[in-house]
DOFITOR-797904 format. One record per residue (C-alpha): residue number from 1; residue in one letter; chain; x, y, z. Coordinates in nm, 3 decimals. Layout:
N
   k r c    east   north      up
 NUM a A       X       Y       Z
...
END
This chain:
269
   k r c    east   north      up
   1 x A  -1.123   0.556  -4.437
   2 x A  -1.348   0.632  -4.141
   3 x A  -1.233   0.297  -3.932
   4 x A  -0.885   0.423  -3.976
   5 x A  -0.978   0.805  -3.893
   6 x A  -1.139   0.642  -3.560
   7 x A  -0.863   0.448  -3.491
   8 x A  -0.597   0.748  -3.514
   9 x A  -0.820   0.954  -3.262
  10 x A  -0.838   0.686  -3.058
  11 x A  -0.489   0.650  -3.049
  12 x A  -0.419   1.015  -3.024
  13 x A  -0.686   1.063  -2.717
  14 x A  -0.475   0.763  -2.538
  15 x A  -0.166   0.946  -2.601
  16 x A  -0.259   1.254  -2.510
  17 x A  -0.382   1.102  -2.147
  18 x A  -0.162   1.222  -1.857
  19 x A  -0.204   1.186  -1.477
  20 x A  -0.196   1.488  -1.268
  21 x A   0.129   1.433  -0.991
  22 x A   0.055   1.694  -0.673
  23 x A   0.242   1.676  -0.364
  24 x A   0.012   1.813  -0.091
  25 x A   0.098   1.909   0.247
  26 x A  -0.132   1.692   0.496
  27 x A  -0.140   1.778   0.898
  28 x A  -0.181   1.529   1.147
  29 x A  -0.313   1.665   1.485
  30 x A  -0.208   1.353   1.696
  31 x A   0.154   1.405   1.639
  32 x A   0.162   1.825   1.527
  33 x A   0.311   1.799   1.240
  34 x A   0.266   1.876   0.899
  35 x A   0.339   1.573   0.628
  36 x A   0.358   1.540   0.275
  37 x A   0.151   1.308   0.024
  38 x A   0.228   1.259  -0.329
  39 x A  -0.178   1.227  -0.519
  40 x A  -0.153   1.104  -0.851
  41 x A  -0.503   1.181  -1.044
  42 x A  -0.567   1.058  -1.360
  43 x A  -0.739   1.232  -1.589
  44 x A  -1.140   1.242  -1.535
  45 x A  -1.326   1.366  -1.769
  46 x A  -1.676   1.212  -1.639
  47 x A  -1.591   1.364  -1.275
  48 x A  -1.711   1.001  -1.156
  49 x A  -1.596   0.927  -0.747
  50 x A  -1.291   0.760  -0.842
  51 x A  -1.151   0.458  -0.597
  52 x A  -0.771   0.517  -0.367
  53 x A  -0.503   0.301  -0.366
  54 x A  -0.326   0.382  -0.076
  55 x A   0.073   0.310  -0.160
  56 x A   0.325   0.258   0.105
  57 x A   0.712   0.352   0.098
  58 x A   0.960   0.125   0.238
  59 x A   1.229   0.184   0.550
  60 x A   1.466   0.493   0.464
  61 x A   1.258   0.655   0.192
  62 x A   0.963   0.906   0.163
  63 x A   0.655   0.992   0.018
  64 x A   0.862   1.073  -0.349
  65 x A   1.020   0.689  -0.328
  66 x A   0.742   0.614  -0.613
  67 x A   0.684   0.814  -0.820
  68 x A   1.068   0.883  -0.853
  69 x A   1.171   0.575  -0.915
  70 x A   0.873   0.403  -1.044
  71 x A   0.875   0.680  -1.357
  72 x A   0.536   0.553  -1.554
  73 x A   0.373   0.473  -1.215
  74 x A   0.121   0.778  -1.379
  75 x A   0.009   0.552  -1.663
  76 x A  -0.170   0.261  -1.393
  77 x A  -0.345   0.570  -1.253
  78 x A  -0.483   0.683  -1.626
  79 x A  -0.503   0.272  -1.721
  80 x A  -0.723   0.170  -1.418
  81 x A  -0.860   0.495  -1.323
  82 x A  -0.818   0.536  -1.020
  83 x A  -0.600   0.793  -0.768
  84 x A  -0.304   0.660  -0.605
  85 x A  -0.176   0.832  -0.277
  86 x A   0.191   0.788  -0.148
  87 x A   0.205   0.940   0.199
  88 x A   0.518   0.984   0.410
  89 x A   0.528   0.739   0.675
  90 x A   0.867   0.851   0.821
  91 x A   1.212   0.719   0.801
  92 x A   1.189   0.453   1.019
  93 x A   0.800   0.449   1.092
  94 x A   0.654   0.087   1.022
  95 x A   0.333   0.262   1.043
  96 x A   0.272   0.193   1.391
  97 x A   0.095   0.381   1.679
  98 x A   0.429   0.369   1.847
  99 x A   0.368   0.317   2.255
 100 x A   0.720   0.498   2.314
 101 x A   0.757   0.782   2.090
 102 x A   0.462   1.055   2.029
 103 x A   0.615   1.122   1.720
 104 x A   0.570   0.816   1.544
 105 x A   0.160   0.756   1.553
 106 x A   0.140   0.666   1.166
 107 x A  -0.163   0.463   1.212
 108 x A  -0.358   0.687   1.329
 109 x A  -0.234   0.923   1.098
 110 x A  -0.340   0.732   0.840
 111 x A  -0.651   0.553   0.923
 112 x A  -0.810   0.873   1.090
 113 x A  -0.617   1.146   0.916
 114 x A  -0.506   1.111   0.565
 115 x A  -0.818   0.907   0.464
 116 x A  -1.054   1.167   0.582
 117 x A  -0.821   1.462   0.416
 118 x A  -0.826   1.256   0.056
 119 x A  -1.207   1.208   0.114
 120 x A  -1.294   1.562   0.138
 121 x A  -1.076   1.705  -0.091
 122 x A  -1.097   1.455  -0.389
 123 x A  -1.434   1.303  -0.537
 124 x A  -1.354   0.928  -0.442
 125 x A  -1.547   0.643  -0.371
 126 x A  -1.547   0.701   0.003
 127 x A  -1.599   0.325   0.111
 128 x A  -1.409   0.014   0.152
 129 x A  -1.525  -0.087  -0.158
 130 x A  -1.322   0.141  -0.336
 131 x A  -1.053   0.140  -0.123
 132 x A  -0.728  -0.039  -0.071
 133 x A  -0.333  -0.025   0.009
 134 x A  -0.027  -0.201  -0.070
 135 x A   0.383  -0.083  -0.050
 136 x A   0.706  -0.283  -0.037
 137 x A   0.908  -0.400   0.226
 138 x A   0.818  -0.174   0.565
 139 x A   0.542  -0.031   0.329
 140 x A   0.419  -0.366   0.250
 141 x A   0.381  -0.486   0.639
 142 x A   0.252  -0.151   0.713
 143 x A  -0.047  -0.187   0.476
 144 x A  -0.113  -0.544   0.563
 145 x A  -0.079  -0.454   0.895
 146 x A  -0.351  -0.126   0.899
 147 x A  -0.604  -0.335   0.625
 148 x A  -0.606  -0.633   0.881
 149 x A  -0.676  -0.381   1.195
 150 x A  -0.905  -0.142   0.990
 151 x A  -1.109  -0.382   0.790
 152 x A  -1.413  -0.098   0.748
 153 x A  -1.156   0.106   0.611
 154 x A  -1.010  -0.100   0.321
 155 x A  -1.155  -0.359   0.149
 156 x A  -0.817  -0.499  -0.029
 157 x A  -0.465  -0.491   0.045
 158 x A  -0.115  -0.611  -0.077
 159 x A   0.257  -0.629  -0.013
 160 x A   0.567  -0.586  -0.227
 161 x A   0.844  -0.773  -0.059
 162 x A   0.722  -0.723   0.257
 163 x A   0.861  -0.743   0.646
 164 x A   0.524  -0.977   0.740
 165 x A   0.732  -1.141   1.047
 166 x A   0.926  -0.891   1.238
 167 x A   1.032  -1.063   1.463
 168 x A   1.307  -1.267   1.308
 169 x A   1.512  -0.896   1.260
 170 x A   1.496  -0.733   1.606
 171 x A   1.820  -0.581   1.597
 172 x A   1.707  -0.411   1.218
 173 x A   1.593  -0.105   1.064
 174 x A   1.490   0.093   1.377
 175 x A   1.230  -0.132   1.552
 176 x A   1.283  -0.093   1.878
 177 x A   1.314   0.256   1.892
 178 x A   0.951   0.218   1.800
 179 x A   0.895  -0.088   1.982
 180 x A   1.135  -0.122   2.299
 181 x A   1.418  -0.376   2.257
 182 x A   1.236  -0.708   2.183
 183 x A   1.415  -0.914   2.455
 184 x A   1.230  -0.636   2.729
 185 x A   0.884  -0.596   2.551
 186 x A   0.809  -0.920   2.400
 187 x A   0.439  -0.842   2.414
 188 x A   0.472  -0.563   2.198
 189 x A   0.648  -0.746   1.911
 190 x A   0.384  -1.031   1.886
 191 x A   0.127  -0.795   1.880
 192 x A   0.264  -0.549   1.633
 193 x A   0.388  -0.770   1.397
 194 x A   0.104  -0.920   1.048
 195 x A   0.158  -1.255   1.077
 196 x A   0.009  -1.230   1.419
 197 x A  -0.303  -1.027   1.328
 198 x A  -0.422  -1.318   1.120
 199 x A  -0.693  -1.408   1.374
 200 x A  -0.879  -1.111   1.272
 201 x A  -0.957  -1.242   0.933
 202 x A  -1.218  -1.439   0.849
 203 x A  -1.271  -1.607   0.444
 204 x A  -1.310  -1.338   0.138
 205 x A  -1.270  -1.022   0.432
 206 x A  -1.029  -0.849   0.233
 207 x A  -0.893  -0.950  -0.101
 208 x A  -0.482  -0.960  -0.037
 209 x A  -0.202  -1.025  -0.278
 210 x A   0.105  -1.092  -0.139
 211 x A   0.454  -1.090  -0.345
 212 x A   0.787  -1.174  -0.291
 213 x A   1.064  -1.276  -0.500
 214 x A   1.276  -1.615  -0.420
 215 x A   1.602  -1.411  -0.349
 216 x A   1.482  -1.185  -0.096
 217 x A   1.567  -1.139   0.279
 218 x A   1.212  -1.168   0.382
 219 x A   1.104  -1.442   0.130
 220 x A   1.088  -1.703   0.405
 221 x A   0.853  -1.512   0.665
 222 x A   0.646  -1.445   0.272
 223 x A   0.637  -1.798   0.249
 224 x A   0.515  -1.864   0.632
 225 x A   0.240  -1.598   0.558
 226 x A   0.149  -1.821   0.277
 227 x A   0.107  -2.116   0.450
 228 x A  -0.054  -1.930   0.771
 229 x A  -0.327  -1.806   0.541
 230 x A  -0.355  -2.170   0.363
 231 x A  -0.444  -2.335   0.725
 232 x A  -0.674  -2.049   0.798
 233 x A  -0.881  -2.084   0.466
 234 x A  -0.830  -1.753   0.379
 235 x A  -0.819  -1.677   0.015
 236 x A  -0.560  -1.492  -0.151
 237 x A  -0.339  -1.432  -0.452
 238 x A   0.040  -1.525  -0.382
 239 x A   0.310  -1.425  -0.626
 240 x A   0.676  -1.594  -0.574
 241 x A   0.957  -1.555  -0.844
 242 x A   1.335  -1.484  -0.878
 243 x A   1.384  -1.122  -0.794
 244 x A   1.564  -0.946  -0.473
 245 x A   1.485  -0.650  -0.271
 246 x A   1.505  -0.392  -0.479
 247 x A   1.342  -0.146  -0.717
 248 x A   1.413  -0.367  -1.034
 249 x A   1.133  -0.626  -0.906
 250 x A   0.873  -0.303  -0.756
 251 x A   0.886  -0.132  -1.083
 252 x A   0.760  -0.468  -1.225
 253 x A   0.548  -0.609  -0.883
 254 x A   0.355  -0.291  -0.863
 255 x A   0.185  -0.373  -1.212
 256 x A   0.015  -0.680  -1.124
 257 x A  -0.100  -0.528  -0.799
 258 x A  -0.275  -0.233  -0.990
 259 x A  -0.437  -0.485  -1.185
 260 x A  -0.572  -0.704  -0.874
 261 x A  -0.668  -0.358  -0.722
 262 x A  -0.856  -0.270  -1.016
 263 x A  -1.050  -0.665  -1.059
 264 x A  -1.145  -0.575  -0.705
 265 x A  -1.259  -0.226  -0.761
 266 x A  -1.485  -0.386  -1.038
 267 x A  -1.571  -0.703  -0.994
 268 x A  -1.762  -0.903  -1.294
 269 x A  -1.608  -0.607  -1.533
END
């Protein structure tokens, strides 16, 4: 009788766990404007610093993409603990410092903005150790992209289906307005695009898991990222299976990143 009275409150206090969704207006000073963040918190009860996951939206959406389409995304917050953040990176932003257009600075709104803002306001674990980002497609070379350049910032990172090689797609999803065309700043495209920031890593740097499925658009420069990061002896997970570039495979990808995230946040647990 008492096993089976602990069991039922244990399965009622599960139940009755539910993450706390805010959307929070941020400001960035280096481009004057005001930005929006979706925080999901789970609950706390121990008011313990909790680790971030920083989470990335892809071309065309916003800060809502997740959590609006991703409906139980609130449940790997209460599961692993931790507080997820979705900022806005713009319509078209690839979270660059763009050399051409003051208003598209989304690294440095990020890296020396938003991290700062979450820091102060929330009790998290304010070090790379219990810190990381991931997103899909633009999201998912804009966190690979910031992780790689800002390695005292994050200590993990991942990508969803994401645009690792730009420069196969110069004539896509806005680049050069952030960029210059790519046939009159050449320069700027190998330097701004992941697959060329690999030279900054060095072995067990930052834990990365990479995912792509087989029917995707940017599978192949996925698999070339693979291979890159094979020659260069730098360890990392690397998911590959049937799926396309759409919401059906993040709804599912995002769950085995939240699990990497969280081995990471506590190793040996």
């Amino acid at each position: 009788m008492a096993y089976r009275l602990l069991l039922l409150l244990l399965v009622v206090s599960l139940q009755s766990k539910a993450a706390i969704v805010d959307t929070l207006d941020t400001y960035s000073n280096k481009m004057k404007k005001t930005i929006k963040a979706v925080v999901i918190r789970p609950e706390n009860p121990t008011g313990a610093a909790m680790p971030v996951l920083y989470l990335l939206h892809g071309y065309s959406d916003n800060y809502a993409g997740w959590i609006s389409k991703v409906k139980d995304l609130g449940k790997g917050a209460d599961l692993y603990g931790m507080l997820i953040v979705c900022p806005d990176g713009g319509f078209s932003s690839w979270y660059w410092d763009s050399p051409i257009d003051p208003a598209n600075q989304y690294e440095t709104y990020i890296t020396e903005e938003l991290i700062p803002f979450i820091d102060k306001k929330f009790k998290t674990i304010a070090d790379r150790k219990g810190r990381a980002i991931t997103g899909l497609s633009m999201g998912g070379h804009g966190a690979l992209y910031l992780a790689i350049r800002h390695q005292q910032l994050f200590g993990a990172a991942g990508s969803m289906s994401g645009g690792v090689d730009i420069r196969p797609f110069p004539l896509n999803w806005d680049m050069a307005k952030r960029l210059g065309a790519y046939a009159e700043q050449p320069e700027r495209w190998e330097k701004s695009t992941v697959i060329n920031q690999l030279y900054l890593l060095t072995p067990g740097a930052l834990a990365l898991i990479i995912d792509c499925g087989t029917s995707d658009f940017f599978y192949g420069v996925n698999e070339e990222l693979h291979r890159q990061l094979l020659y260069r002896n730098i360890p990392h997970d690397y998911i590959s299976r049937p799926g396309m570039h759409e919401w059906k495979y993040w709804g599912n990808a995002i769950w085995y990143q939240l699990l990497f995230f969280d081995r990471y946040f506590h190793p040996g647990y």
